[in-house]
Backbone as ProteinMPNN parsed JSONL, in Angstrom:
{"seq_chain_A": "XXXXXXXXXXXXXXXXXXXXXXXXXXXXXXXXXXXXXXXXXXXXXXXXXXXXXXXXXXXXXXXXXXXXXXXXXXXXXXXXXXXXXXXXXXXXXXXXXXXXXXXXXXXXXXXXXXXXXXXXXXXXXXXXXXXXXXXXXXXXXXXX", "coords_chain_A": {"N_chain_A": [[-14.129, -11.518, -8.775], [-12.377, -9.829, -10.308], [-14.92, -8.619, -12.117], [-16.713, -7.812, -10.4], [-15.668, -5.315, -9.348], [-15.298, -3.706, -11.642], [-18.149, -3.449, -12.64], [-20.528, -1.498, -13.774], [-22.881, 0.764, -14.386], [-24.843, 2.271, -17.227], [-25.123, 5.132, -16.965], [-24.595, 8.313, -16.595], [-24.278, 10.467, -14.649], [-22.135, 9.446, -12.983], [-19.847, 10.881, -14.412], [-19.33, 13.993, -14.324], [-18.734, 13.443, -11.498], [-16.34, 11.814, -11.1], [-14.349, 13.037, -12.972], [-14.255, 15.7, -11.941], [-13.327, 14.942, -9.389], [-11.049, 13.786, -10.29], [-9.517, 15.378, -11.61], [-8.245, 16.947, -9.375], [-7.233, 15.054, -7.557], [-5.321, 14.307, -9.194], [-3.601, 16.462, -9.754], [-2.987, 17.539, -6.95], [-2.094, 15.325, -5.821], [0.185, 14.922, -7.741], [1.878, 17.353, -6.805], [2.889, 16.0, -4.485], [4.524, 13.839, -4.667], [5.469, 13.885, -7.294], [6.681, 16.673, -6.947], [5.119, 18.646, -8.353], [3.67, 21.907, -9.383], [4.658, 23.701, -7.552], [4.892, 21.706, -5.205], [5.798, 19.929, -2.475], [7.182, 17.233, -3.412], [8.077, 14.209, -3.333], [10.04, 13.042, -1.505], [10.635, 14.96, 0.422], [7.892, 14.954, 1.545], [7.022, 12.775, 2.532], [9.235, 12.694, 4.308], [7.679, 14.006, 6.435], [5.268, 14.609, 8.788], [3.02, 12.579, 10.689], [-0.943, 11.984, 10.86], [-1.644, 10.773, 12.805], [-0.679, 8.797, 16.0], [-0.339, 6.03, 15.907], [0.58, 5.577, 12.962], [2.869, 4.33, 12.096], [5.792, 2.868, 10.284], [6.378, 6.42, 9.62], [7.028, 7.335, 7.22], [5.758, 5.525, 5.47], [3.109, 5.2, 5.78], [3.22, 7.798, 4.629], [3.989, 8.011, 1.946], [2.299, 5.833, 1.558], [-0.251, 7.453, 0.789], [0.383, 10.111, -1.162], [1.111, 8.24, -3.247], [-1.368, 6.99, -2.848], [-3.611, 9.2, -3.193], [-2.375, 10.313, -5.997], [-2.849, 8.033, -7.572], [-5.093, 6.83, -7.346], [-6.311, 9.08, -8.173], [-5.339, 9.211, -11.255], [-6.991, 6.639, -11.768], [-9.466, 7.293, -11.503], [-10.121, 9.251, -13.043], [-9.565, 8.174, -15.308], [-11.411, 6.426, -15.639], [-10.894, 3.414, -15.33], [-10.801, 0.826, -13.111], [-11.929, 2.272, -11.24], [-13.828, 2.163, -8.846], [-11.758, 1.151, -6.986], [-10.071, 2.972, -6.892], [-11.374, 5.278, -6.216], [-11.805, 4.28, -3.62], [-8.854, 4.39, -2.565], [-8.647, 7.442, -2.609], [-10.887, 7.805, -0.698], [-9.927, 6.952, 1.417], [-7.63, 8.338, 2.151], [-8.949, 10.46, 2.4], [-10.514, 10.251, 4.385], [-9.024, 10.186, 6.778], [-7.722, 12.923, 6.517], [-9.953, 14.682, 6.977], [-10.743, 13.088, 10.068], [-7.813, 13.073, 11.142], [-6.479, 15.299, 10.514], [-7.814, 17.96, 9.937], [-9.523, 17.54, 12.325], [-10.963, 19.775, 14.257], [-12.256, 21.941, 13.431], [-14.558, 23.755, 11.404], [-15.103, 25.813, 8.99], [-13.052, 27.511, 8.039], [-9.613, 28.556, 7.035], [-8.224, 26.087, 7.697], [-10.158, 24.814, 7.218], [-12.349, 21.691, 7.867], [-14.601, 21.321, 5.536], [-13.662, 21.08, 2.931], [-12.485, 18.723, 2.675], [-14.178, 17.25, 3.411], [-16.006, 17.508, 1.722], [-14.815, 15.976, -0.755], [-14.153, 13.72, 0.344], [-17.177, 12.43, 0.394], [-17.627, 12.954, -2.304], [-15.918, 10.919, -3.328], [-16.8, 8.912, -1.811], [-19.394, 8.646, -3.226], [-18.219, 8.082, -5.764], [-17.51, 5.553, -5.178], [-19.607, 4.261, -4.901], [-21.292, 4.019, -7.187], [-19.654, 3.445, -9.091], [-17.757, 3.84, -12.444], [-19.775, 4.607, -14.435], [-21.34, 5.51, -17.389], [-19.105, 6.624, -19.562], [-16.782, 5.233, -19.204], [-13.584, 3.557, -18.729], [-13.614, 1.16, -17.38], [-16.722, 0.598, -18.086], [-16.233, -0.258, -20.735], [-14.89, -2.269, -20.405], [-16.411, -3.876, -19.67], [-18.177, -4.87, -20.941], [-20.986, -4.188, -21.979], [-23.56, -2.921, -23.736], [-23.67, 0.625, -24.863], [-26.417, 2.894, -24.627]], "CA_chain_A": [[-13.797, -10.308, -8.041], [-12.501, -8.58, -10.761], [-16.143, -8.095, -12.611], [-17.429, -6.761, -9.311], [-14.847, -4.139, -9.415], [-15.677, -2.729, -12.839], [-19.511, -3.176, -12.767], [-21.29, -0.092, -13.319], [-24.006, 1.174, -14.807], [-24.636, 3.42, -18.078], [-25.804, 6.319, -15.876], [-24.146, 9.429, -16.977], [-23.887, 11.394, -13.202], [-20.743, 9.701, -12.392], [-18.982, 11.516, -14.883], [-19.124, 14.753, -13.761], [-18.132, 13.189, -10.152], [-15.207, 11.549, -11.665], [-13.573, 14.064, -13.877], [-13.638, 16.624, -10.631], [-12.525, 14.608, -8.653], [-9.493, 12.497, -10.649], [-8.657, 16.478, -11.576], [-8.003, 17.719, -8.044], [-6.453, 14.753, -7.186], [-4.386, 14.022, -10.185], [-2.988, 17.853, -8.901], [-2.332, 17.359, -5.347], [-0.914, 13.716, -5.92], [1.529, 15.489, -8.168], [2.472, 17.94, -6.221], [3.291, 15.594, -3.245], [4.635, 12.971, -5.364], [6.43, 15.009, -8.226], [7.01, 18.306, -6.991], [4.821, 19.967, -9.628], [2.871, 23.239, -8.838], [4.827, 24.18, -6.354], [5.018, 21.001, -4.184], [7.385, 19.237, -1.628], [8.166, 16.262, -4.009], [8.203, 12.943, -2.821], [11.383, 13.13, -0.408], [10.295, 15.906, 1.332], [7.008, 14.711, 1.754], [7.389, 11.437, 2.772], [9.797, 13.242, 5.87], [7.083, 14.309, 7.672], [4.579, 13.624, 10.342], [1.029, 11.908, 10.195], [-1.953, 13.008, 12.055], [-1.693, 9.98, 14.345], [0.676, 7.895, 16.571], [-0.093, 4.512, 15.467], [0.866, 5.538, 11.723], [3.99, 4.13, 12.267], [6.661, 4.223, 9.891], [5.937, 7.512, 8.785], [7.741, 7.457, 5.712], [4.971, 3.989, 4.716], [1.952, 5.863, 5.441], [2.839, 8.967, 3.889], [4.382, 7.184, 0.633], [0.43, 5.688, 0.721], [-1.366, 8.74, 1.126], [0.785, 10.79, -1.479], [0.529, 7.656, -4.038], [-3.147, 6.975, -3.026], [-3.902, 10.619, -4.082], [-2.239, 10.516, -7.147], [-2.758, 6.819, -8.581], [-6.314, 7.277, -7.408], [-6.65, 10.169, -9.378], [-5.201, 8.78, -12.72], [-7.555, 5.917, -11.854], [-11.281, 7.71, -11.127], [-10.368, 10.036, -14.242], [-9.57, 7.477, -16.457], [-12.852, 5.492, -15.289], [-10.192, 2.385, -15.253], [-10.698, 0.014, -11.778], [-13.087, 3.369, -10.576], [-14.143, 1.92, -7.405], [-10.484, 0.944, -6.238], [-8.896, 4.35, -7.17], [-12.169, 5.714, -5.148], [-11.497, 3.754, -1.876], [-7.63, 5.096, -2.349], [-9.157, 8.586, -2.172], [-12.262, 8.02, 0.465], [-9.144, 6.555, 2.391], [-7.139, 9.36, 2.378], [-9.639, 12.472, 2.803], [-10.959, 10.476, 6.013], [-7.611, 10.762, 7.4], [-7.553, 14.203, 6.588], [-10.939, 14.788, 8.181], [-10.3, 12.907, 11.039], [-7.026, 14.034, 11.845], [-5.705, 16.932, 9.775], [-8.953, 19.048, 10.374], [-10.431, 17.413, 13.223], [-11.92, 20.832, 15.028], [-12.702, 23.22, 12.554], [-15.319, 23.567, 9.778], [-15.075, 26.562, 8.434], [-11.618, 28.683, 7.597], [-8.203, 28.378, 6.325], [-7.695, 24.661, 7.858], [-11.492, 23.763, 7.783], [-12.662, 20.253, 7.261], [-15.322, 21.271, 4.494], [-13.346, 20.658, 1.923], [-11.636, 17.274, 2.821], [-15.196, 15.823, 3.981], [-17.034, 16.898, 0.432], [-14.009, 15.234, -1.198], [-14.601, 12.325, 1.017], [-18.647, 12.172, 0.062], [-17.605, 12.552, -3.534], [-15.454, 9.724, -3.519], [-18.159, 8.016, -1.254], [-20.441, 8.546, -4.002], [-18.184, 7.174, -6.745], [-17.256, 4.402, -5.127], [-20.934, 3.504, -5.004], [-21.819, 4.062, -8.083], [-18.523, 2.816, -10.156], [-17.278, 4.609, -13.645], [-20.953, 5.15, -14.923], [-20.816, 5.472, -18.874], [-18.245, 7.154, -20.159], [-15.541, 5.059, -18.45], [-12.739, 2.052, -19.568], [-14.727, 0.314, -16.276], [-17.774, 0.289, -19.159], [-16.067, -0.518, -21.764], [-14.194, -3.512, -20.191], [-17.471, -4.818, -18.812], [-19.026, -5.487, -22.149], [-21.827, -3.451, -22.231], [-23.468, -2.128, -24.917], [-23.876, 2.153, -24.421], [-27.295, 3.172, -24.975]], "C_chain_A": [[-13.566, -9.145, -8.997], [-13.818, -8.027, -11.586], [-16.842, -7.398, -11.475], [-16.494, -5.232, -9.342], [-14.903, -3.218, -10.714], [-16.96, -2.598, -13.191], [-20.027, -1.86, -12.513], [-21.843, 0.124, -14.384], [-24.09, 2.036, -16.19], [-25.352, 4.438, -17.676], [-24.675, 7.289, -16.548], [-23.639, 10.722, -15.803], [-22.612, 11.268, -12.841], [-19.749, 10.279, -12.779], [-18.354, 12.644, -14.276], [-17.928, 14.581, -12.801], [-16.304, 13.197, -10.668], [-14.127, 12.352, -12.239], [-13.286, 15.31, -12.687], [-12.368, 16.085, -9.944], [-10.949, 13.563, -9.099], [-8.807, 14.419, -10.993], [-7.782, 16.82, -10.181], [-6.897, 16.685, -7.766], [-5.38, 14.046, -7.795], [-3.058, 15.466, -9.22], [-2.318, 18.054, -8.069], [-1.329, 15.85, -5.567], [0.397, 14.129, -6.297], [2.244, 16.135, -7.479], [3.349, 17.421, -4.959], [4.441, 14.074, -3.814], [5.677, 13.088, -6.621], [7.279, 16.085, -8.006], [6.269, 18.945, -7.779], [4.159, 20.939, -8.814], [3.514, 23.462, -7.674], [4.811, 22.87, -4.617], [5.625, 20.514, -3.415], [7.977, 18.464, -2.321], [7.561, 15.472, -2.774], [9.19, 12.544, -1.482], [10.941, 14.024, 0.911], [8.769, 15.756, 2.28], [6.471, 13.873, 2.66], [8.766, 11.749, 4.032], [8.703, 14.048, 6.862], [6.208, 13.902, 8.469], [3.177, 13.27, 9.729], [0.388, 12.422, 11.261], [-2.277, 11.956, 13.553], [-0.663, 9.056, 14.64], [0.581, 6.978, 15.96], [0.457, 4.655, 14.028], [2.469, 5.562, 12.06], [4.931, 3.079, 11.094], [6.056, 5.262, 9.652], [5.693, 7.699, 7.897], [6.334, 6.184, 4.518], [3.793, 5.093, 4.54], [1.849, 7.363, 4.766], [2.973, 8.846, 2.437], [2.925, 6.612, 0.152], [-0.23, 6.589, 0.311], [-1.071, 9.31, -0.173], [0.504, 9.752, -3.056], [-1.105, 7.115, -4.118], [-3.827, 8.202, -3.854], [-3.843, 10.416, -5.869], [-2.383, 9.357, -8.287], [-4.284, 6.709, -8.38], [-6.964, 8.129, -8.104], [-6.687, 9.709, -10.466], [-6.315, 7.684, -13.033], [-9.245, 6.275, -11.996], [-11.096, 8.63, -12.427], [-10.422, 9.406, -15.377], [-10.9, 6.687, -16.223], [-11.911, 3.663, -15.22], [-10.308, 2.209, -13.565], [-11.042, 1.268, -10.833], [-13.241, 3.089, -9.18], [-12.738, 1.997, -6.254], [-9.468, 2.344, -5.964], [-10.037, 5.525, -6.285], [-12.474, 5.549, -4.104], [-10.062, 4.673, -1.43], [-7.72, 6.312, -1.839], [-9.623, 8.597, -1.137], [-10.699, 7.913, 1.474], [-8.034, 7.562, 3.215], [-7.634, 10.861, 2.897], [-10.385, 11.744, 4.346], [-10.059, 10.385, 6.893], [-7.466, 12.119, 7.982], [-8.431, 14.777, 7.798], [-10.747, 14.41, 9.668], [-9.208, 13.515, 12.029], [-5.857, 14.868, 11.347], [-6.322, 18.188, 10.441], [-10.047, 18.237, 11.265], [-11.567, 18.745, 13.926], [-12.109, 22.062, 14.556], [-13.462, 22.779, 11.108], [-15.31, 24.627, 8.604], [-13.287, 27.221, 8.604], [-10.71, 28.071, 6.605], [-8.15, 26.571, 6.181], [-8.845, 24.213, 8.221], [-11.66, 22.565, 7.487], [-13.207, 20.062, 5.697], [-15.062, 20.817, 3.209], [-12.584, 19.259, 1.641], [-12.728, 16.504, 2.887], [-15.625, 16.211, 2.298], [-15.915, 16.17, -0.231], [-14.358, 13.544, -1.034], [-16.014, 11.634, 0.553], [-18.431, 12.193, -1.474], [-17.059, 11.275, -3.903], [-16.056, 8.465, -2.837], [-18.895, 7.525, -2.419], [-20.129, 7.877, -5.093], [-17.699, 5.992, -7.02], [-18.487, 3.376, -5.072], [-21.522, 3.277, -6.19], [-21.14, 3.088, -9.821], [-18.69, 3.965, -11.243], [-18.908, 5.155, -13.975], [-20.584, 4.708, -16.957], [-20.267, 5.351, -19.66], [-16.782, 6.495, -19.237], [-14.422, 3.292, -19.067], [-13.541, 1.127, -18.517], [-15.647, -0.764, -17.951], [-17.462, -0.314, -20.504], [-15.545, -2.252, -21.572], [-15.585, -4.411, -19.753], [-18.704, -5.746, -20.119], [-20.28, -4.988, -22.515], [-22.174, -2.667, -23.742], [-23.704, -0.189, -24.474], [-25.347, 2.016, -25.242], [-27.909, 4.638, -24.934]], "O_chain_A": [[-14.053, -8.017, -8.917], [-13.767, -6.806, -11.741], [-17.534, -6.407, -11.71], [-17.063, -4.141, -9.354], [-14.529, -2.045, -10.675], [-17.199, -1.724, -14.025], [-20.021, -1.231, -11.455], [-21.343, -0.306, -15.424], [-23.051, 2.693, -16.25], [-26.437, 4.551, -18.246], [-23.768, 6.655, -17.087], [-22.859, 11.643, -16.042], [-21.888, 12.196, -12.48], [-18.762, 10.417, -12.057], [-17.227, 12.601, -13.783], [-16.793, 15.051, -12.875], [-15.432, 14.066, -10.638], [-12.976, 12.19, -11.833], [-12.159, 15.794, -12.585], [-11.182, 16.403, -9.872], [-10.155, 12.92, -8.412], [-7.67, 14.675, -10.595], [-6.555, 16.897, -10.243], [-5.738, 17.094, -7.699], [-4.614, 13.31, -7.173], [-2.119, 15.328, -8.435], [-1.222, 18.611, -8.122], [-0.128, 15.615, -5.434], [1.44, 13.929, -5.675], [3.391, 15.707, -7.345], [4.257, 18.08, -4.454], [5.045, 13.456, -2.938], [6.618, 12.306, -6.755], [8.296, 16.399, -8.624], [6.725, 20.056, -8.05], [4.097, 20.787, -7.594], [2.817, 23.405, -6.661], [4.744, 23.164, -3.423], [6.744, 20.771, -3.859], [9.205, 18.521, -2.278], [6.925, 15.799, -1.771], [8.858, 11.735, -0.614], [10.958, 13.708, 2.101], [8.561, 16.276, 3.376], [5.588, 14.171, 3.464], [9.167, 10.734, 4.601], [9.02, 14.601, 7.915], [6.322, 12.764, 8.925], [2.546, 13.577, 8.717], [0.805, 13.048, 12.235], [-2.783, 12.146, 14.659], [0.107, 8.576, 13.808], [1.529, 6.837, 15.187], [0.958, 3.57, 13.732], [3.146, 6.574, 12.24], [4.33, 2.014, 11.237], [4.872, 5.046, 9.394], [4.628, 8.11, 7.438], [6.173, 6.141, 3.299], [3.554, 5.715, 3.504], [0.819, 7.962, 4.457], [2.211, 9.464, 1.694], [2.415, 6.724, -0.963], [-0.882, 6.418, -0.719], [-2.1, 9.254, -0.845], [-0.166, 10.263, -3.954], [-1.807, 6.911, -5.109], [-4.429, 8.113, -4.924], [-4.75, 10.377, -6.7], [-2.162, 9.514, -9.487], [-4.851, 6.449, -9.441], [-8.077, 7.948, -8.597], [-7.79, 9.612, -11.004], [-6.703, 7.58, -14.197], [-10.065, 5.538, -12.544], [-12.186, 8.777, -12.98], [-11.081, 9.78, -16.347], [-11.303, 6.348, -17.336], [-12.684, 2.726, -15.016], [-10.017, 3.124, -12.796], [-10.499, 1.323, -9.729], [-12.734, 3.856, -8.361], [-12.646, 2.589, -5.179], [-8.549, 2.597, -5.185], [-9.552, 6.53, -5.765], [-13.228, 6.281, -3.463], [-9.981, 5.401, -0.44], [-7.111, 6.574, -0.802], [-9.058, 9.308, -0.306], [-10.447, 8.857, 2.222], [-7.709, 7.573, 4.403], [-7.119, 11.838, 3.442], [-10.745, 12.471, 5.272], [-10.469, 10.555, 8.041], [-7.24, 12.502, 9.13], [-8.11, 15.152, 8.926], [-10.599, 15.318, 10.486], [-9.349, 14.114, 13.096], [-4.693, 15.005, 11.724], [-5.805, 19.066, 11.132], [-11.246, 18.263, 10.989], [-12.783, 18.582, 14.035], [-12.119, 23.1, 15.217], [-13.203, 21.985, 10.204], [-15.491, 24.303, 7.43], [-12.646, 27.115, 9.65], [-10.96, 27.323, 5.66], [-8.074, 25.902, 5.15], [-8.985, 23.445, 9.173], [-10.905, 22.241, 6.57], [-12.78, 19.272, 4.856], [-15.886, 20.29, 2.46], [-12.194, 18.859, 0.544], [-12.667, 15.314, 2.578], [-15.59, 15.246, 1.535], [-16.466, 15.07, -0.262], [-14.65, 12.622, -1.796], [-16.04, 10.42, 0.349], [-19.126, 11.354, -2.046], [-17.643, 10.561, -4.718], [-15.874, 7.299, -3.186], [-19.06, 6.331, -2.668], [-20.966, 7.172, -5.658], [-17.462, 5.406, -8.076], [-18.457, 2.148, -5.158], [-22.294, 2.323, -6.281], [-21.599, 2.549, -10.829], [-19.513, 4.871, -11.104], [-19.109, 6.323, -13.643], [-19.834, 3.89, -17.489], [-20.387, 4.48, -20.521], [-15.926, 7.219, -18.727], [-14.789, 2.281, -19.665], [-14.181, 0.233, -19.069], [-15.469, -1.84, -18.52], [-18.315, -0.79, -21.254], [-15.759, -3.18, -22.351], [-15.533, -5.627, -19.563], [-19.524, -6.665, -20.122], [-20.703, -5.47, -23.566], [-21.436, -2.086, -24.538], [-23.984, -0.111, -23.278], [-25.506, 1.284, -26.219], [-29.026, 4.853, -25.407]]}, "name": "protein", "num_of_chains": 1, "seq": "XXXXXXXXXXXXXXXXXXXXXXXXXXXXXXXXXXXXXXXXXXXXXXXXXXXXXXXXXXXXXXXXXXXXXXXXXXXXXXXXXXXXXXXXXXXXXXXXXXXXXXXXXXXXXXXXXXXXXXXXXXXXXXXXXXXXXXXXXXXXXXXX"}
């Protein structure tokens, strides 16, 4: 199981992916999770509501969401267990999509930016670390 989980390729595309996306959500994780930039923190965070009834405690699924973000992040940037720290993500922005920004695509509270999130982390959960990642390095590969 765990060699399926770090298999990936010496392809060079997922980098890019990766490094966006473990930025952004290194960022937001913190903020929800830390307090940094201006965020609620962890306490504050973790008191409020989810986008649907059945997410019941509250306090569980927002404690996921807020550590999915941000341990997902540290995980798709570092290229370390890539795929897993890119489900954490996909898992969280189709939430969002679903039901944060269900009925709007464009504005302030559009979807657009929660679904490409979602398709990026689609993409690098398909692909795994690529190259440049501890994934590649742990897998034994030589770089070419």
């Amino acid at each position: 199981m765990y060699r399926r989980l770090i298999a990936t390729s010496a392809s060079w595309v997922p980098l890019p992916l990766r490094l966006g996306l473990g930025i952004v959500f290194i960022a937001h994780g913190a903020q929800k999770v830390l307090g940094s930039w201006g965020g609620p923190g962890f306490n504050t965070f973790i008191s409020g509501t989810t986008p649907f009834s059945f997410m019941r405690p509250t306090w569980l699924w927002l404690s996921a969401a807020a550590l999915g973000e941000f341990v997902g992040g540290i995980l798709v940037l570092t290229g370390f267990l890539t795929r897993v720290g890119a489900f954490l993500i996909a898992c969280v922005m189709l939430t969002a999509v679903a039901g944060v920004h269900p009925n709007a695509f464009f504005g302030a509270r559009g979807m657009e930016y929660a679904l490409t999130l979602l398709l990026v982390a689609i993409a690098v959960l398909i692909s795994g670390g690529g190259a440049l990642s501890i994934d590649r390095s742990l897998q034994g590969g030589r770089r070419r």
